[in-house]
N, C-alpha and C positions, 0 to 999 in steps of 0.2 A: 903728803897727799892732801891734809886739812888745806895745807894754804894752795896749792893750787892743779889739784887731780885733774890727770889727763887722760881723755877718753880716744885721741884720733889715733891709737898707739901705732906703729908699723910691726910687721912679723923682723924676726930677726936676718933673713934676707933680703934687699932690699929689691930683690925679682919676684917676691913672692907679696901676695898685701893681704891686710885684713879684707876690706873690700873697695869697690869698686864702680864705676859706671864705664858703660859704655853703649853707645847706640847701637842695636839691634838691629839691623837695616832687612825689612822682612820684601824684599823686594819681587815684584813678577819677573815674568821671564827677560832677562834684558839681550844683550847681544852678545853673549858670555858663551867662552870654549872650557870646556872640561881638559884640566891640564892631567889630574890625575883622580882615582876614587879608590878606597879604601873598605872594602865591604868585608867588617869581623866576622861577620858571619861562616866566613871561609879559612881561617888563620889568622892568626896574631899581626900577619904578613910584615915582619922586621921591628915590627914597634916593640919595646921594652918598658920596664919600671921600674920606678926608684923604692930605696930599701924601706920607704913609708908605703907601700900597697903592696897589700899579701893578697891572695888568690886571683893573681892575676894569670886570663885564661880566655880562649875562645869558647864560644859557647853557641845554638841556635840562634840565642838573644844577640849576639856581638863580642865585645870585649868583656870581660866580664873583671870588675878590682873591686878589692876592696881597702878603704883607704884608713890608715889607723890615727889621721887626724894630724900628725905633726907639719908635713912637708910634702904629700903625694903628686907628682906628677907622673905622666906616660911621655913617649919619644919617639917620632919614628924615623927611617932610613931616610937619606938625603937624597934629594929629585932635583931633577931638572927643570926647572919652570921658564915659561915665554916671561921675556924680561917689560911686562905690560905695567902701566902706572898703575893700576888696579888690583886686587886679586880679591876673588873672596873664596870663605873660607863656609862652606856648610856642613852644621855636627850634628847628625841628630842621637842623642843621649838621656839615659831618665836617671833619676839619684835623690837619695833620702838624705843625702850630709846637706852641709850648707848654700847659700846663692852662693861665694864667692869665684867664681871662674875666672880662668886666663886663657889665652892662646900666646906661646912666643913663638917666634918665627926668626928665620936669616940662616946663615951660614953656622951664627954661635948664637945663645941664647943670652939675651945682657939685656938688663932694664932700659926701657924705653920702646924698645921692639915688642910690643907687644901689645895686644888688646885685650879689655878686662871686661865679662860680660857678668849677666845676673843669671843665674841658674835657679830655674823650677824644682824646688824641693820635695816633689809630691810623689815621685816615686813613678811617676807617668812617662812616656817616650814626648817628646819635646825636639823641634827642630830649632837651630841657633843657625844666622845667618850673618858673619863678621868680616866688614870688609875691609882689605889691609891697603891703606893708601901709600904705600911704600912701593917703588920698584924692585921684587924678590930677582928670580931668575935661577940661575944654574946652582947649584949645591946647597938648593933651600932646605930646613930641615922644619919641622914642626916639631911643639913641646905641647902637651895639656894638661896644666892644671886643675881639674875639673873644681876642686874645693879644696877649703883651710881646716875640716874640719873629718871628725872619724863617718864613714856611711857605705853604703855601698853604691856602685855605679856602675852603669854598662854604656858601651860607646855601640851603637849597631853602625856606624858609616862614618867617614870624614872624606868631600869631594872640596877638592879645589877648581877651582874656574880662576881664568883669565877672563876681564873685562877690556874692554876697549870706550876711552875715556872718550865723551865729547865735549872738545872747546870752544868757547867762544871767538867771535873775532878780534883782533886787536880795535880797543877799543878808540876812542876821536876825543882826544884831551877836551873838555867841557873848556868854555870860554862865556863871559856874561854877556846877555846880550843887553843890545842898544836900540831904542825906540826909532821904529820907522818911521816914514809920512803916515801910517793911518795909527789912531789915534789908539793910546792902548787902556784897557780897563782895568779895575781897580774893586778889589774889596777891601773892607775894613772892619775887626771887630776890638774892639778895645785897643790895645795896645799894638796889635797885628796887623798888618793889611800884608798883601799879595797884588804886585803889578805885572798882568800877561799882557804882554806884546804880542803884535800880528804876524809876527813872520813864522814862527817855527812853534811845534808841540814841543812845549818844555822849556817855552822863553818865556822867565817869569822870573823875576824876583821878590825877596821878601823883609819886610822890614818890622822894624820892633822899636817901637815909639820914636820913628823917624830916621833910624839908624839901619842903615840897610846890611841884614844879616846873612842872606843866603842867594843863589841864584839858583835855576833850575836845568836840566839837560836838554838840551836842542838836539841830539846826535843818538837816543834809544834805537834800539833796534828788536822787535820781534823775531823769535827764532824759531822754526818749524822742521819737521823732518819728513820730509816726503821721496819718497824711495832710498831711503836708510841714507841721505846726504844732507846734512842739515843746509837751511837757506836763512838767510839772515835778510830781512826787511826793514829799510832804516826807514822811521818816522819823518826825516827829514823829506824824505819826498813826497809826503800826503798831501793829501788837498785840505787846509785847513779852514776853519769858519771859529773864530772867537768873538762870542757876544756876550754883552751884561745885560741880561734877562731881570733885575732889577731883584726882586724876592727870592728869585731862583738863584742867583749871584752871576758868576761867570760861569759859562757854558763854553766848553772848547769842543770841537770834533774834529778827528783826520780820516780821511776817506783813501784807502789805497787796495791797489791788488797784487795778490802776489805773482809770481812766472806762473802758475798755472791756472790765472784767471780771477781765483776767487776774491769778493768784493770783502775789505775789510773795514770797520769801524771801530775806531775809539774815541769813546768820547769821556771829558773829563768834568764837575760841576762842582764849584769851590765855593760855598757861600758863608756867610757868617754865622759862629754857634753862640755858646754863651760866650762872654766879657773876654779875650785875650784867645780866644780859638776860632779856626777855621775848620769847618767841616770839608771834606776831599771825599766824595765819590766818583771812583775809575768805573768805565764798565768796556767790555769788549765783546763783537760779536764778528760771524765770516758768515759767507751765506753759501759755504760749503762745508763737509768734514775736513779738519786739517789736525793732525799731532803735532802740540803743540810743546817744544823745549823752553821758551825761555818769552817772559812776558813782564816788560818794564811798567809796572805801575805806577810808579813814582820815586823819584829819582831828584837830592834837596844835596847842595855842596855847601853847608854855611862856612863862612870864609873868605867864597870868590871872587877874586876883586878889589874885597874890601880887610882884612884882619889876616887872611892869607891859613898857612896852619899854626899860629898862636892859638891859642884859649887860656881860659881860667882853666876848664874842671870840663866834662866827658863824662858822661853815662851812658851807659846799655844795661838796664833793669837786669840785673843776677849772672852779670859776665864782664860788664867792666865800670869801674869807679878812677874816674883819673883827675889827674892834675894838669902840669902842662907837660907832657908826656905822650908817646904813643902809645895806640891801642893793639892786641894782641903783639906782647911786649915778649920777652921771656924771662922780665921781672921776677914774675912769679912763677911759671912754667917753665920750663926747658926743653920736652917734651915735643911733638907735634903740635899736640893739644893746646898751646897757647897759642895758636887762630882763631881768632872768633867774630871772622868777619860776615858769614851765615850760619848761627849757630841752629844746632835742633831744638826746633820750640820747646821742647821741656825745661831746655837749661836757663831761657827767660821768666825771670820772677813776673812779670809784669811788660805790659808790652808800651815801653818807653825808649826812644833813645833822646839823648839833651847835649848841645853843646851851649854855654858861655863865655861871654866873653864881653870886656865891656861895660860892665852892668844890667846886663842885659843876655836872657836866656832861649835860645829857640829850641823847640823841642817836636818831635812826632811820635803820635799816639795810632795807633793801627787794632781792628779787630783785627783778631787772630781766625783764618781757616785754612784752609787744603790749598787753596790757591796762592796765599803768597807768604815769601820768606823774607824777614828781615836781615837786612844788611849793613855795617856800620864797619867807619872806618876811618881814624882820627890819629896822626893827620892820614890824607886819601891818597892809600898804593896801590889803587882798582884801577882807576880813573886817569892817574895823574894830574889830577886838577889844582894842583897848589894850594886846597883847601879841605874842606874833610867832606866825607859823606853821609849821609843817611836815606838810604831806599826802600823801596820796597818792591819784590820782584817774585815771579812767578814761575812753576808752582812751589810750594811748599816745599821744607825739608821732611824728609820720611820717608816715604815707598819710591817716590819715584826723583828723587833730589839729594846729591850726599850733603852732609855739612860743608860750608864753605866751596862750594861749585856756585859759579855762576850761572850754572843752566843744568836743565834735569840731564841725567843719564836717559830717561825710561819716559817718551811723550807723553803730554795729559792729548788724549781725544778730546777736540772743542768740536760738538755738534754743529752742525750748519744751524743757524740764527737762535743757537743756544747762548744764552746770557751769561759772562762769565762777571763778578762783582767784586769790589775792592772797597773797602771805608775805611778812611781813616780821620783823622782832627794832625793839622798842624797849630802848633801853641807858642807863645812867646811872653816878654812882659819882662820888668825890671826884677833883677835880682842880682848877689852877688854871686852865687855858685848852683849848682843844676839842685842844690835843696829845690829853690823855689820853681823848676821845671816839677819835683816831684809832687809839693804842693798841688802843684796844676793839676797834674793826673790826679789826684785823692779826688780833689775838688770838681773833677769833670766827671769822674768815673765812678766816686765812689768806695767804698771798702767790702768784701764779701759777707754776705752770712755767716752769724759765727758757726762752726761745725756744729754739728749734735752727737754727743756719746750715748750709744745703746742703752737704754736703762736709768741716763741720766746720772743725780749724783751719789744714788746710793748702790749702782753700780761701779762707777769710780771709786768709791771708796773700798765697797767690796776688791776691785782689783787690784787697790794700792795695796791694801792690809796682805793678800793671799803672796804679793811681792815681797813685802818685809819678814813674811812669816815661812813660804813655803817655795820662796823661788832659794838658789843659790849664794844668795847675798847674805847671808846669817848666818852664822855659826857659832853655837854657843855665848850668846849674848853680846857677840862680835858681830862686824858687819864690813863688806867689802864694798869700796866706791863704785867698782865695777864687777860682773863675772866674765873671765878672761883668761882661761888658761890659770896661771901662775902668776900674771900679770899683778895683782892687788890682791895682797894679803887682808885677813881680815886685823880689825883695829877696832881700837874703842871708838863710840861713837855717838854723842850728845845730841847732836841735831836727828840722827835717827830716832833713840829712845823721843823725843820730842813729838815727832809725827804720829809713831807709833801709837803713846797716848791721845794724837788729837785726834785718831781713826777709832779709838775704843770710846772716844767723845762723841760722834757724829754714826756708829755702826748702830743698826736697829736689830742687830743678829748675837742672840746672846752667846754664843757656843763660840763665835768669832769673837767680842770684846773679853771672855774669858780667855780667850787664848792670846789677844793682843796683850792684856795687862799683866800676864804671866811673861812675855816675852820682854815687857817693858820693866818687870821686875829685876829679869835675871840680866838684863843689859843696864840696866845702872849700876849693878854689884859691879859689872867690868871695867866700870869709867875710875880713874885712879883719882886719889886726893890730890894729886897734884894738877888733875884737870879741871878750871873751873866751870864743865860743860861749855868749852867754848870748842871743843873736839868736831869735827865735821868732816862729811861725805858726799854732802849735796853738794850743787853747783852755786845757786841762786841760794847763798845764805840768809838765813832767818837768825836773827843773834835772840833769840828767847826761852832757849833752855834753863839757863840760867833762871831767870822769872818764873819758871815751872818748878826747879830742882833744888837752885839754893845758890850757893857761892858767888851773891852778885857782887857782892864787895872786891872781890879776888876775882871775878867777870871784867869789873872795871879795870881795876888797874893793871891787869893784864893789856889791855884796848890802849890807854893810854901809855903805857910803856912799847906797844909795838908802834904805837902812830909816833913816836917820837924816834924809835928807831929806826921807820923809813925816813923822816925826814933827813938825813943824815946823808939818804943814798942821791939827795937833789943838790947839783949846785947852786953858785948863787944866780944865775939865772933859770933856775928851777927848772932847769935840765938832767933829766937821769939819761946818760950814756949807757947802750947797750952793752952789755960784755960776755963776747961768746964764746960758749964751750969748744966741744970738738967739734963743733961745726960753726961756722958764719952767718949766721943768718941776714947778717948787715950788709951781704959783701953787691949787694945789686939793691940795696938802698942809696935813695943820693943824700941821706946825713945819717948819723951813727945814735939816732932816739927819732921815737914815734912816739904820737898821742896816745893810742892802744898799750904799746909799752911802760908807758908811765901813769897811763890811768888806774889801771887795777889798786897800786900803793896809796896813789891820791884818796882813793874812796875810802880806804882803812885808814889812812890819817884823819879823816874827817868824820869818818865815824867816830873813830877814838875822841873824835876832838865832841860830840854829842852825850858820848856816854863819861867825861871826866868832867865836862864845860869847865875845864879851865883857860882864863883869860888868857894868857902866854900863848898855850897850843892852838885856841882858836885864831889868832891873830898871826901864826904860824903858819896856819893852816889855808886858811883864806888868802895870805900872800902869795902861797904858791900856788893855789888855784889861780889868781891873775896872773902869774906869769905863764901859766899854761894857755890865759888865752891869748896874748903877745905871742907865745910861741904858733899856735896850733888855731885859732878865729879861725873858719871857712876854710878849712881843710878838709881832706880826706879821712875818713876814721881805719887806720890801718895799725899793726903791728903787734898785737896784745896774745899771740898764739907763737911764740918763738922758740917753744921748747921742739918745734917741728916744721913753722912754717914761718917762710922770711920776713922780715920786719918791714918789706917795700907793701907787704899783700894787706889789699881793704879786708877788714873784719869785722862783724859784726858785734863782737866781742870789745872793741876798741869803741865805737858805738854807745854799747849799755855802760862801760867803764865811766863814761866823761858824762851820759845824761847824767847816772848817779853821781858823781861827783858834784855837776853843777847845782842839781837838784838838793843837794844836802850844804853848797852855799848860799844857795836862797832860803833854806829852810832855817842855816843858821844865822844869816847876815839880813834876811829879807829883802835883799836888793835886786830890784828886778833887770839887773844886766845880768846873774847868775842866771833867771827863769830862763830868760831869752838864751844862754847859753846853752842852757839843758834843752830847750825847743829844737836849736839847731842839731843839735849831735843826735836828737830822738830821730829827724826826718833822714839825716843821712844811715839810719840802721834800717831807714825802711827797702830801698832799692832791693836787699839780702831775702824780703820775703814775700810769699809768692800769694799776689793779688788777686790770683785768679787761680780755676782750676785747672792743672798742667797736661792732666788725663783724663782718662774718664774712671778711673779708681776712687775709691772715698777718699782718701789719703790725698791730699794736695794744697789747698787755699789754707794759708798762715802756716807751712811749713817751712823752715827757714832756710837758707842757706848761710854757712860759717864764715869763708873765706873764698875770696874770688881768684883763687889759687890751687897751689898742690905742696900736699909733704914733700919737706926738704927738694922743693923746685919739678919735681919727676914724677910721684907716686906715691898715695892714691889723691887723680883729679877731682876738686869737690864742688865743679860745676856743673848743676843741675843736682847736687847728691845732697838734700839739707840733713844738719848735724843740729837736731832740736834742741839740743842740751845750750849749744850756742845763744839758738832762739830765745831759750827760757831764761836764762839769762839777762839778756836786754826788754825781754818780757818783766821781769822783778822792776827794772830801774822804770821801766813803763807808767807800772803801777804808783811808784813813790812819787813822779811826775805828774800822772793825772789824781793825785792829789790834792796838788799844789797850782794846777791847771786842768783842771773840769771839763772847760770848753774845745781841747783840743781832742783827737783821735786816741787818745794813748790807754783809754781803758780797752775798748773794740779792738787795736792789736793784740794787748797784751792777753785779754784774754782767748784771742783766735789762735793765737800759740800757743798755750795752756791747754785748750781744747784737740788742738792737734797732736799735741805729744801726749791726752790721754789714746787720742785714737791710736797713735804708733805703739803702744806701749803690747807689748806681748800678751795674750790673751792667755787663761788661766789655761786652755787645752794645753801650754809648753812647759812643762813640767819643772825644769830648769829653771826657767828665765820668765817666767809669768806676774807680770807687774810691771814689769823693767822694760824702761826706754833704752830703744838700739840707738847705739851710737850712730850711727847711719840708715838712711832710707830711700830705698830705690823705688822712684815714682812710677818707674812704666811696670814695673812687678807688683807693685803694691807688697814687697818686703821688705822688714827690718833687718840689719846684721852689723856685724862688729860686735866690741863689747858691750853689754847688756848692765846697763847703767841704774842704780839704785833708785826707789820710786821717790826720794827726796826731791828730786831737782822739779819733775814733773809736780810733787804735792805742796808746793812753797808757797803757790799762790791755786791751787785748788777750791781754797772757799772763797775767793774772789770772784771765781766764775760762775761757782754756783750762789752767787750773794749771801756765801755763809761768816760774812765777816773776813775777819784776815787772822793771822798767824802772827806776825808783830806790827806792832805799830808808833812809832814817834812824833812828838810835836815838842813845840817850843811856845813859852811864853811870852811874847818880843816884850813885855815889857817890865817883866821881872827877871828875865836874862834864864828862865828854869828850861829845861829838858824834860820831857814826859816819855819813857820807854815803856812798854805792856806790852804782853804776848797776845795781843786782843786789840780789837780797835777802839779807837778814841775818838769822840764824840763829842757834841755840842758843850764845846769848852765855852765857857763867861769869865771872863779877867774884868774885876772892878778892884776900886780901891781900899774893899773889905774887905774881900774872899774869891778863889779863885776856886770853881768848880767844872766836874766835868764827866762823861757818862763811859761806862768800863763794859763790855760787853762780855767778860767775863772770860775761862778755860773751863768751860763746859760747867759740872757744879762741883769741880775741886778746889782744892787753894793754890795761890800764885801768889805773885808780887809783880808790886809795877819799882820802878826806880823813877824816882824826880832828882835830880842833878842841877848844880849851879846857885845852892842855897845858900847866905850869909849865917842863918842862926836857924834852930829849930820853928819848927809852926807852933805857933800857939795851942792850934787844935786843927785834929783832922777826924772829919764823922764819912759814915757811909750808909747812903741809904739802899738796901737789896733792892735790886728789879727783876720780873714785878713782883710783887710782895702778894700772897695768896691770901690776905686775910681783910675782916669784912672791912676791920678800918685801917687807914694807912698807917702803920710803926711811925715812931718819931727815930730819925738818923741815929746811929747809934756809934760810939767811939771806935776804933779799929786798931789792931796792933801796926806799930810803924818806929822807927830805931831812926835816929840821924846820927851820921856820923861826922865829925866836927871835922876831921882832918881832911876827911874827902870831899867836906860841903856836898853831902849827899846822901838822901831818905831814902830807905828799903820799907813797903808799905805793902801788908799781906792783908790778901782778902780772896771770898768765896765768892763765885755767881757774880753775875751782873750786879753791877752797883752803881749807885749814883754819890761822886766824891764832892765831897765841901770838906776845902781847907781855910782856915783864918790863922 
């Protein structure tokens, strides 16, 4: 568990899951036939239950079970169903167990057949509305899982409808267009321009410092439903007017009407924004009422023509991260679910999509509303246009739009000369991979406000402390990495005792700090002599128990014997090859090692190689970090989660591995091709987290998402689902990095992550679980679930957010080759050629120890002056206790309170 605790665990079924997302589609009345209904209210009417729900029974209420928490589902008789593409399925149900819900369906019940929703805990009647995009039919049978966990539930109804799907027409393969007799216009901002031609809406190309990247669609069509028949309106036959209105930019308009008269308008104005962006405003209006199904606002194939469907690299902000590769793959899904060529806006971290290629990146940025849906799709099997796409099209996904439809099911009403609006920025500029498409967006867009926690930090702490003390996770001076069942036994635990004392450091509650140093007592007695408090249960570890407790000599060379025994698992082109259990997880990667997979070891070699500084390891150590970036430069960050998920899948987790990693070769080599490598692998973690708010819940901006995938290829999908512990994670290497570079974004992420997994974290009303980060978070619920994960991971960088300092902290002397470790941060260091001093922000007003590593012979003299010192005159520095040890080339140096060090 220490080396590497798993939170995304599956249930011992592979039909049944911890949890789950699934879009709730709450939709109005559509064109939908009731195939059958189910009203409990009347009898059990053929449905049965499994040997996990006792009191199962009709009642006035409905069905009435109770579930004992292992395995509960219900079952009913097999129907007949109109064999329709559609079906949906409406429950309405109340229940006090857990969100996690299922519905399966078919003839047999088998994983993949099914859809996972989030269930209202509250004990309230609640209507669920799930729609099965599957053709059922004759001998359908239904399963519900209501929950994973012990509660009570009553089901009052389950009605099935048939829907009747609307299609679009086949579409007019896109072709580029070519410059008439009249003369075509032209904007240009930085590195972008955009040339429209006169002939058609949607004949325009786009270029990126002279390289022409994308063209546009000549052939859109407007789709409307008027007497339940949909009509389709191609733009091609508008009356066009393109002018450069000079400030305004370009100005497109098409004038056309439909078969029943009414006058239509679109007009489109593209003008220049800041340095490398074009701003896009669509707008539409009819000067009648019309229902409207399907509205092309903009419609971009970079490729066509020119690169065809190559590229580097493919992004769609928190659903797909590629290489040269298609998109909505089954790489990582196998499932339905791996389409995501309209996905539900919740599942976009941010609204970006980027292809490259070339050196050179084009990208589109969209406000997000009700009106339109993003589209993406690399290379383009929409279209067929031989290149890829990126659109934007109307309405939205949600009420009245499934995922992935090209047109609504359920018409938006466009009032007669009601304005309907679109903005978006198309962006471009030289780079090598869609990194510097995402650059783009920070730098147009911006980063969110960091969240605010209730009560702030002495709130927070009160919640962490009530976690370690009074949730699940403790038991007799033991502690569990998660609460789960049976899942994680409790274990000795260093990094907790740790926290626990820095919460009875920073608590202003006496009755709480007595109870925390009592707990922190009776949990170091469990730590055995043969641990040298290197024992852990967090995620984001802090190596400074040790510095608190003692055994750093036996700390180190433990560090340094493990970073020499990974080395061993690298060949000589410092390749670690996956090797897999009882499952494959390499078997739909196209090579047998990821960056993610080899990252994790790299960063403990090189820690190791920090806290031994010995010559050899360093020099070990740093070799194989360049072969890493031979191997891995401007790649994808994937594969570091393979105890469940396949080694092809982007991770965010593979991300914070290699920033840290690289960040700890510049910290120990100083060369600024390491910084720059840790720059890059920082920006490719950012796409995973969500830049914006997804709902309208508190819970959302800097919540992360893990993997842009699913356990073992099927179940549970964890797009749109972020798994914060992930987040916190690449949040720790964040902070190590904006360090080392100030100037960059990397403190305002890391702490918007940290602030968010305080807000997910279980409130003290859960008796159980109060403190503790869910493993999972459902954003349109605003619930946590899964297992309920120890408050370590969440408090590792706590005082960074609330500017209380850090929990450890490292530096290096470049020019005396020493290492500085302390459980506290390190401050205004002066290296001259007398003495080398520097300021210790202390472990509250206890004793610690710092370690200084990489010494040829003992110091001369080492003083410490207290800060700040309460007395009228200032003390003169006074000597300290400190031990070298000659074999280690390595000082142990104890001290109380803030100090200011001078060594000679």
């Amino acid at each position: 568990m220490t080396a590497r605790p798993l939170c995304r665990s599956t249930r011992h079924s592979s039909t049944n899951l911890v949890f789950a997302f699934v879009v709730l589609v709450l939709c109005p009345q559509l064109a939908a036939q009731t195939a059958i209904r189910w009203d409990f209210t009347k009898g059990t009417l053929g449905w049965t239950s499994n040997r996990f729900v006792e009191e199962f029974a009709s009642s006035l209420d409905g069905l009435t079970l109770r579930s004992t928490g292992d395995d509960p589902w219900i079952e009913g008789p097999s129907v007949d169903l109109p064999s329709s593409e559609l079906t949906r399925v409406k429950i309405r149900m109340r229940s006090d167990a857990d969100a996690g819900g299922e519905l399966f369906f078919g003839r047999t019940f088998q994983a993949g057949h099914s859809i996972r929703f989030t269930v209202q805990s509250d004990g309230k009647w609640h209507d669920y509305s799930l729609v099965i995009r599957e053709k059922v039919g004759p001998g359908t049978r239904f399963r519900l899982d209501p929950c994973t966990t012990a509660g009570d539930i009553v089901v009052a109804s389950i009605e099935v409808e048939s829907i009747e799907k609307i299609s679009p027409p086949e579409s007019v393969k896109p072709t580029r267009g070519v410059e008439g007799p009249e003369k075509a216009v032209a904007v240009k901002s930085g590195d972008i321009e955009i040339v429209h031609y006169q002939r058609n809406w949607g004949d325009f190309v786009i270029k990126v410092h002279g390289q022409e990247m994308a063209a546009g669609y000549q052939n859109e069509v407007i789709g409307i439903l008027p007497d339940d028949e949909p009509q389709w309106l191609s733009l091609r036959n508008a009356q066009l007017d393109v002018r450069d209105e000079r400030e305004r930019g370009i100005i497109c308009k098409a004038d056309f009407k439909d078969a029943g008269g009414a006058t239509w308008l679109m007009e489109r104005q593209i003008s220049a924004a800041q340095p490398g962006a074009l701003s896009v405003e669509i707008r539409v209006t009819v000067d009648r009422d019309r229902d409207v199904i399907s509205i092309p606002w903009l419609t971009i194939f970079p490729g066509l023509g020119t690169f065809g469907e190559r590229k580097t690299q493919g992004l769609f902000a928190g659903l797909e991260y590629l290489s040269d590769e298609p998109s909505s793959s089954t790489a990582d899904i196998e499932t339905p679910e791996h389409v995501r060529r309209v996905p539900d806006p919740v599942k976009i971290t941010f609204p970006l999509m980027a292809i490259s290629h070339r050196g050179a990146y084009l990208g589109l940025i969209w406000e997000p509303s009700e009106s339109a849906a993003a589209v993406f799709d690399s290379p383009d099997r929409i279209y067929g246009s031989g290149a890829h796409v990126m659109a934007l099209s109307g309405p939205a996904v949600g009420e009245l739009r499934f995922e992935n439809d090209l047109c609504a099911h359920t018409p938006l009403r466009l009032r007669a000369h009601e304005m309907l609006r679109v903005k978006a920025y198309i962006i471009g500029g030289r780079g090598a991979s869609v990194v510097d498409a995402v650059k783009h967006y920070v730098a147009l867009k911006g980063l969110p406000p960091l969240p605010e926690f209730e009560g702030g930090f002495d709130a927070a702490v009160n919640l962490l402390a009530h976690g370690w003390l009074d949730s699940q996770i403790r038991q007799d001076g033991l502690f569990r990495h998660a609460v789960w069942g049976s899942s994680f036994g409790p274990t000795p635990a260093a990094d907790a005792v740790m926290y626990i004392d820095w919460l009875a450091n920073h608590s202003h509650d006496e009755s709480l700090i007595t109870r925390l140093l009592a707990a922190k007592q009776q949990a170091l007695e469990r730590i055995p002599q043969s641990d040298p408090f290197s024992s852990c249960i967090g995620h984001a570890h802090q190596p400074a128990a040790p510095l608190i407790f003692g055994r750093v000599r036996e700390f180190v060379s433990h560090r340094e014997n493990a970073a020499r025994a990974l080395l061993k698992g690298f060949d000589a082109n410092g390749v670690q090859l996956y090797r897999p259990g009882q499952t494959d997880y390499s078997r739909t990667h196209f090579e047998k090692h990821a960056n993610g997979y080899a990252g994790r070891d790299i960063v403990t070699i090189l820690e190791g190689a920090t806290f031994s500084a010995d010559q050899g390891l360093i020099a070990e150590a740093l070799a194989l970090l360049d072969k890493q970036t031979g191997l891995y430069a401007n790649t994808v960050p994937r594969g570091a989660q393979t105890w469940e998920v396949p080694l092809h899948t982007p991770d965010i987790l593979a991300s914070a591995h290699l920033v840290k990693a690289y960040t700890l070769g510049y910290l120990i080599s100083g060369k600024t091709d390491y910084l720059e490598q840790a720059r890059y692998w920082a920006w490719t973690g950012v796409p995973f987290i969500y830049l914006r708010q997804p709902t309208d819940g508190q819970v959302g901006a800097y919540a992360t998402i893990a993997v842009l995938g699913a356990t073992n290829w099927r179940a549970p999908v964890w797009l749109g689902q972020p798994v914060q512990w992930c987040g916190l994670v690449y949040a720790s290497a964040l902070h190590f990095l904006g360090q080392h570079d100030p100037q960059g974004p990397w403190l305002q992420i890391a702490k918007g992550i940290t602030a968010t997994g305080v807000q997910m974290s279980w409130p003290l009303t859960d008796k159980d679980r109060q403190g503790l980060l869910p493993d999972a978070f459902d954003l349109k619920a605003q619930i946590g679930a899964g297992p309920a994960i120890n408050p370590g991971t969440v408090q590792a960088h706590l005082p960074e957010l609330f500017d209380q300092g850090r929990v450890y902290d490292v530096e290096r002397l470049p020019h005396r080759g020493w290492f500085i470790h302390a459980p506290c941060r390190i401050s205004n260091i002066n290296d001259d050629a007398d003495a080398v001093s520097f300021t210790l922000a202390g472990w509250g007003d206890k004793s610690y120890s710092i370690l200084i590593t990489g010494l040829e012979r003992p110091f001369e003299r080492l003083t410490a002056l207290a800060i700040p010192s309460q007395l009228p005159e200032q003390p003169a520095p006074k000597p300290v206790d400190w031990r070298f040890y000659d074999a280690d080339k390595l000082t142990v140096v104890t001290l109380t309170g803030p100090a200011r060090i001078t060594i000679r």
